[in-house]
C-alpha positions in Angstrom: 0.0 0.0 0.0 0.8 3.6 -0.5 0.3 6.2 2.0 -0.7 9.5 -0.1 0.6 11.8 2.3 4.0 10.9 2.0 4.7 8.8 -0.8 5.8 5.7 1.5 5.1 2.1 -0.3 4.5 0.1 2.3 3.3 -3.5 3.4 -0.2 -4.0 4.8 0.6 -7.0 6.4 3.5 -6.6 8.6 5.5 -9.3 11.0 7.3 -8.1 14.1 10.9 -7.1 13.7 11.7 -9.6 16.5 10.0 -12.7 14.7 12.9 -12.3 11.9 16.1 -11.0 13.2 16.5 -14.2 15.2 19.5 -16.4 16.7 19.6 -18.2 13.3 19.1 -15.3 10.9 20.7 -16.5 8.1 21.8 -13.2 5.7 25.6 -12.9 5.8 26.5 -10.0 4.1 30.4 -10.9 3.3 29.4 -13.6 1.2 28.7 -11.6 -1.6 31.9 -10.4 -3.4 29.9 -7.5 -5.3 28.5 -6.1 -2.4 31.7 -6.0 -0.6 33.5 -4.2 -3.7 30.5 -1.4 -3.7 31.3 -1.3 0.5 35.2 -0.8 -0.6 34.4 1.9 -2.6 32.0 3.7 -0.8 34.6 3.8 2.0 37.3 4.6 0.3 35.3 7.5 -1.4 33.5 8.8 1.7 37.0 8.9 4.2 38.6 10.7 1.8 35.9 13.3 1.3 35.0 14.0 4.9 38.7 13.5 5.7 38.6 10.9 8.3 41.6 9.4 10.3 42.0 7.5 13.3 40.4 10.2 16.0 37.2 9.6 13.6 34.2 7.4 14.6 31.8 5.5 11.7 28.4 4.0 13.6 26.7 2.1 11.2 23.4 1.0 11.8 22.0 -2.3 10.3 25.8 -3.5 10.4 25.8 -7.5 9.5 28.9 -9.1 9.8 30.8 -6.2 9.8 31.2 -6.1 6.4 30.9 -2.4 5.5 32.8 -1.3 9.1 35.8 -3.7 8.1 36.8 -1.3 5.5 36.8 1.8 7.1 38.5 -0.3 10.0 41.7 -1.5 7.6 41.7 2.2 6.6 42.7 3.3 10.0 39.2 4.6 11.1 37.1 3.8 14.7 34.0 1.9 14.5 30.9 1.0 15.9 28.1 -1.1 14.9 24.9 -1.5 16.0 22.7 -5.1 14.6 19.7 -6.8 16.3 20.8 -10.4 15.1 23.1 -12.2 17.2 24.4 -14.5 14.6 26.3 -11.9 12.1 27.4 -9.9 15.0 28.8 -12.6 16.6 31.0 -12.9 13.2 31.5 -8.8 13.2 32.8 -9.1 17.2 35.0 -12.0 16.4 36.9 -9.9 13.4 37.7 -7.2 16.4 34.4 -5.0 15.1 32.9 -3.3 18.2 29.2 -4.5 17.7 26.0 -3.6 19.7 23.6 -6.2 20.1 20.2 -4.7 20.0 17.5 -2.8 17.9 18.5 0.9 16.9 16.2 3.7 18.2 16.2 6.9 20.6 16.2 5.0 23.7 19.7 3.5 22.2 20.4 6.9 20.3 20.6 8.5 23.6 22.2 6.1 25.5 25.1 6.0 23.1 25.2 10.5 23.5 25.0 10.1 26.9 28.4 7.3 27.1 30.0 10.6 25.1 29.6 8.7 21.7 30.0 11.3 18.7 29.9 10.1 15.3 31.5 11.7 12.2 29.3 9.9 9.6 26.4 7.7 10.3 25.7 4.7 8.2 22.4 3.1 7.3 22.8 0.6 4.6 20.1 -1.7 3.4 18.3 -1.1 6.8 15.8 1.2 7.0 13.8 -1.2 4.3 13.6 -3.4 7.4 12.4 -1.1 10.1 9.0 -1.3 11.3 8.9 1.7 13.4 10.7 4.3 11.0 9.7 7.2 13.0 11.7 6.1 15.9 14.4 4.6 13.4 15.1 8.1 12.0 14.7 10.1 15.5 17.3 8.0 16.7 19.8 8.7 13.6 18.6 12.7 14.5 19.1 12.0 18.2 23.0 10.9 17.5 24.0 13.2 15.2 25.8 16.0 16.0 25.6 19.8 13.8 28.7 18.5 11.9 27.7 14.8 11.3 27.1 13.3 8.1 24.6 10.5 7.7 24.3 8.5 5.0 21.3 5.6 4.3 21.5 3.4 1.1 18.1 1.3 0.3 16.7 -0.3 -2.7 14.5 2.3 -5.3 11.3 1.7 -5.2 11.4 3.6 -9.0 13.4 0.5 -10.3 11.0 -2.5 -8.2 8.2 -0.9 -10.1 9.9 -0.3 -13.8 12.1 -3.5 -13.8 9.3 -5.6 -12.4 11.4 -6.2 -9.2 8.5 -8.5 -7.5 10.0 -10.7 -5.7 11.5 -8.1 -2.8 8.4 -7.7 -1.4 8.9 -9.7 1.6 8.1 -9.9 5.3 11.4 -8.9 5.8 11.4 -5.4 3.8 8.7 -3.6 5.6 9.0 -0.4 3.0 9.7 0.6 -0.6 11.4 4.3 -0.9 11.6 6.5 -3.0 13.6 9.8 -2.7 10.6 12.0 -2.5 9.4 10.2 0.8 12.8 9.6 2.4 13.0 13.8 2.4 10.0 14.0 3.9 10.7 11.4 6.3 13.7 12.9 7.2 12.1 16.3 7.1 10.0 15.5 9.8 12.9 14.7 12.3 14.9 17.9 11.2 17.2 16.2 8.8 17.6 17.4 5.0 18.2 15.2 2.4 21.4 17.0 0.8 22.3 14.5 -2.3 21.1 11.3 -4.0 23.4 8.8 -6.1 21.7 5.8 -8.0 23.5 2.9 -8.0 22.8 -0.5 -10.2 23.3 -2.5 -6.9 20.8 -4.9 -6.0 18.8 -3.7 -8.6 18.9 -0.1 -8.5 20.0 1.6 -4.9 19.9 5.1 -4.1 22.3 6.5 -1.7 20.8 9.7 0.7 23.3 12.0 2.0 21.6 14.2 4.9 22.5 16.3 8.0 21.3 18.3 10.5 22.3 21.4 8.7 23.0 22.6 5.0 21.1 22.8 2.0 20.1 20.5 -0.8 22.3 19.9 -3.6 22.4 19.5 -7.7 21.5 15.5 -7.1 18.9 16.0 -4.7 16.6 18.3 -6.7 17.2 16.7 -9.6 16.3 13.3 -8.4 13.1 15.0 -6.3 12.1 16.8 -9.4 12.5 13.7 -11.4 10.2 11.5 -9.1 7.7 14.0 -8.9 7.2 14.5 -12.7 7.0 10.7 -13.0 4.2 10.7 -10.2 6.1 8.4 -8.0 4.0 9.2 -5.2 0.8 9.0 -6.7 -1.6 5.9 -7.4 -1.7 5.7 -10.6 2.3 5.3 -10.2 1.3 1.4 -9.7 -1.4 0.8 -11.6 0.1 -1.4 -13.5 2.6 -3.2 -11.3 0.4 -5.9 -10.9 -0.4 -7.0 -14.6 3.5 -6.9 -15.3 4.3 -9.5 -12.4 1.5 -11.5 -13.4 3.3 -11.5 -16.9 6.4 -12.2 -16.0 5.2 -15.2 -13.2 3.3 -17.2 -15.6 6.2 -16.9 -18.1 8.7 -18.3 -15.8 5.8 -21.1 -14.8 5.3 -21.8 -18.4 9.2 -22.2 -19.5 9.7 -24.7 -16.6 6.7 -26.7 -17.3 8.1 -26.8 -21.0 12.0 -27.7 -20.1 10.7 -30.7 -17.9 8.1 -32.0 -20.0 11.4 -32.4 -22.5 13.1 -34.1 -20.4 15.1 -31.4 -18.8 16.8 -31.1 -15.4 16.5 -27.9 -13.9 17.9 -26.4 -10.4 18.3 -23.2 -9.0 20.9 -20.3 -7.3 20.5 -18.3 -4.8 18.4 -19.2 -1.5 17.9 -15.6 -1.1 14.7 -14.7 0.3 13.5 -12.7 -2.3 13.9 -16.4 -4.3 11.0 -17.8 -1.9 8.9 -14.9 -2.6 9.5 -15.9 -6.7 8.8 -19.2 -6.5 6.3 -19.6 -4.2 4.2 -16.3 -5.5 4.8 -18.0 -9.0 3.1 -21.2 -8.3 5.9 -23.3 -9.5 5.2 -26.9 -8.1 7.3 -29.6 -6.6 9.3 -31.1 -9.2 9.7 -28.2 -11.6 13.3 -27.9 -9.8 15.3 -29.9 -8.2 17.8 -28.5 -5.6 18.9 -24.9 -4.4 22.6 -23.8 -4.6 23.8 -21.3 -2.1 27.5 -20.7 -1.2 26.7 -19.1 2.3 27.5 -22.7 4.3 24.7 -21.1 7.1 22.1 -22.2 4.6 23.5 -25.0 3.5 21.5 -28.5 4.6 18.2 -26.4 5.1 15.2 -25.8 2.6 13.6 -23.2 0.8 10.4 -22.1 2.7 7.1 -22.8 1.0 8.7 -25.2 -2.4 11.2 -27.3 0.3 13.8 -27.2 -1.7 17.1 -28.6 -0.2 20.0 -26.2 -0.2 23.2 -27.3 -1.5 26.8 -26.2 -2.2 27.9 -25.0 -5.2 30.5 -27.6 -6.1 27.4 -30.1 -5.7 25.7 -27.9 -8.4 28.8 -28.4 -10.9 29.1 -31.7 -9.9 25.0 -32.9 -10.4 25.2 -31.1 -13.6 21.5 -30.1 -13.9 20.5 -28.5 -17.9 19.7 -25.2 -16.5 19.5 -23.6 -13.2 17.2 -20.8 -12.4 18.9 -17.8 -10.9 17.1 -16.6 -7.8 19.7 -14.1 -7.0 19.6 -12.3 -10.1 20.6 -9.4 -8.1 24.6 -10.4 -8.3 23.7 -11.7 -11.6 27.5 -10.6 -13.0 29.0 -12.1 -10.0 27.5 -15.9 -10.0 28.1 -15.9 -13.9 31.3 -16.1 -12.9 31.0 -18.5 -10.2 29.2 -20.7 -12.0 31.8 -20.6 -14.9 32.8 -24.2 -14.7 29.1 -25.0 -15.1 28.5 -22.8 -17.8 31.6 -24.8 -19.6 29.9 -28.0 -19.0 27.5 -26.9 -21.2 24.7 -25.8 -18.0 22.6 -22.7 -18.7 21.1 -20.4 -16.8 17.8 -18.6 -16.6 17.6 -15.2 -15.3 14.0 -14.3 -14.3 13.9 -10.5 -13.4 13.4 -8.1 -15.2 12.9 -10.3 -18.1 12.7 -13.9 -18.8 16.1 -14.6 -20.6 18.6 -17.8 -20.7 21.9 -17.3 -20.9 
């Protein structure tokens, strides 16, 4: 749903924050070699711009297995993360990355101001997507910066969901869908402005907000506002046809599997990401249309897909089973497990990419 005041996509039906980000949350951030080459760069970039050295702190928010805070670490920088779920912090804290365990908000905001905590730049990376209560999400970021502290929050475009027919990220886990025009009021309303905007092709399209408690906005921020607001982004009629175009593309995918196994075919799939369960399941493809799951994050290894039950497997046992195709289900890092998957490709294997468009490769 979209609220009209503000422009915020949203889900109606919404699971507490605390039934997810368990003991055995199983995202691991480090193992995806992309991602951890954007984080490189973005650090690398940012503590050369704001000038940062080794009296500097970084707090980032939403902070995994430490795999953002490691670079800024190796480049001689402080850290401090802050992650509800015990299992990638426990990974952060074992690689010497200071790590709260707990949910961010004002109550921890002003805690850490109160211990004498001051923050040159404030992370948010692929988190706020997964905050139920974003008032108190973005208080809290207020609440802990100082006049001089930049904040920076990178999320998934809700722009590139809708044009690229990016379905399969609605999830429980993603509780909202941003675009730029209602992450500046959102921020407005805690007395933050939204200062710049940078798309990225990163998980599919990710824009990256620059605010603070002070200045003005710049060249990419209007730009990008004025942009959104001539393509109605936070109206209605934005969406109207979202839902025809998934339907499209779902019985596509359902009709090219029923065709490769009625020939004969053996097809598996890559990726036990969630937004994979949300494809398949969403899709209606049935047991049998695939036969196994790769993954090459081990935590997932030996479990099962939600919903389709499909075992999760190594890589290696991919190459080595052979299957005609395999489905990617991560098409996100669809560059980066081309390449993994090279020795299967040479075997012959191919592999179906589902988003934005059907296509084998």
């Amino acid at each position: 749903m979209m609220c009209r005041g503000c422009g915020l996509v949203q889900l109606a039906d919404a699971l507490p924050a605390e039934a997810i980000f368990t003991t055995d949350y199983p995202y691991f951030s480090s193992y995806s070699d992309e991602l951890r080459k954007h984080s490189r760069m973005h650090a690398e970039r940012i503590t050369h711009e704001l000038a940062l050295g080794p009296q500097s702190l970084v707090v980032e928010i939403g902070s995994n297995d430490g795999y953002l805070l490691r670079e800024f670490r190796d480049l001689g920088v402080r850290v401090l993360g802050i992650d509800p779920s015990p299992g990638p912090a426990a990974v952060a804290q074992a690689d010497g990355i200071e790590t709260l365990v707990e949910f961010f908000g004002v109550p921890v905001a002003q805690r850490l101001r109160q211990q004498g905590v001051r923050p040159d730049l404030i992370l948010a990376n692929n988190v706020m997507a997964h905050v139920p209560d974003l008032n108190s999400f973005v208080a809290g970021i207020a609440a802990l910066a100082g006049p001089a502290t930049t904040i920076q929050i990178e999320n998934p475009s809700v722009r590139d969901l809708v044009d690229k027919v990016e379905f399969d990220t609605i999830y429980h886990e993603h509780y909202c869908y941003f675009s730029s025009i209602a992450v500046s009021r959102l921020l407005g309303r805690h007395g933050l402005t939204l200062q710049d905007v940078e798309h990225f092709p990163l998980h599919g399209g990710t824009l990256r907000w620059t605010a603070s408690r002070s200045g003005r906005a710049r060249a990419g921020a209007r730009q990008t506002l004025a942009q959104e607001t001539a393509a109605g982004l936070a109206t209605p009629a934005y969406f109207a046809d979202f839902r025809n175009h998934v339907a499209s593309l779902q019985s596509s995918l359902v009709e090219l599997l029923t065709r490769l196994r009625g020939e004969g075919a053996r097809v598996a799939a890559y990726g036990a990401a969630a937004k994979g369960a949300t494809l398949l399941n969403s899709s209606g493809v049935q047991p049998g249309m695939l036969e196994f799951v790769a993954d090459r994050n081990v935590n997932k290894q030996g479990r099962f897909m939600p919903g389709v039950a499909l075992e999760i497997v190594s890589p290696e046992q991919l190459i080595a089973d052979n299957p005609d195709y395999v489905l990617l289900l991560a098409w996100n890092f669809v560059d980066e497990i081309l390449q993994q998957l090279a020795p299967y490709r040479a075997q012959g294997g191919r592999v179906i990419v589902p988003v934005p468009q059907l296509t084998i490769v």
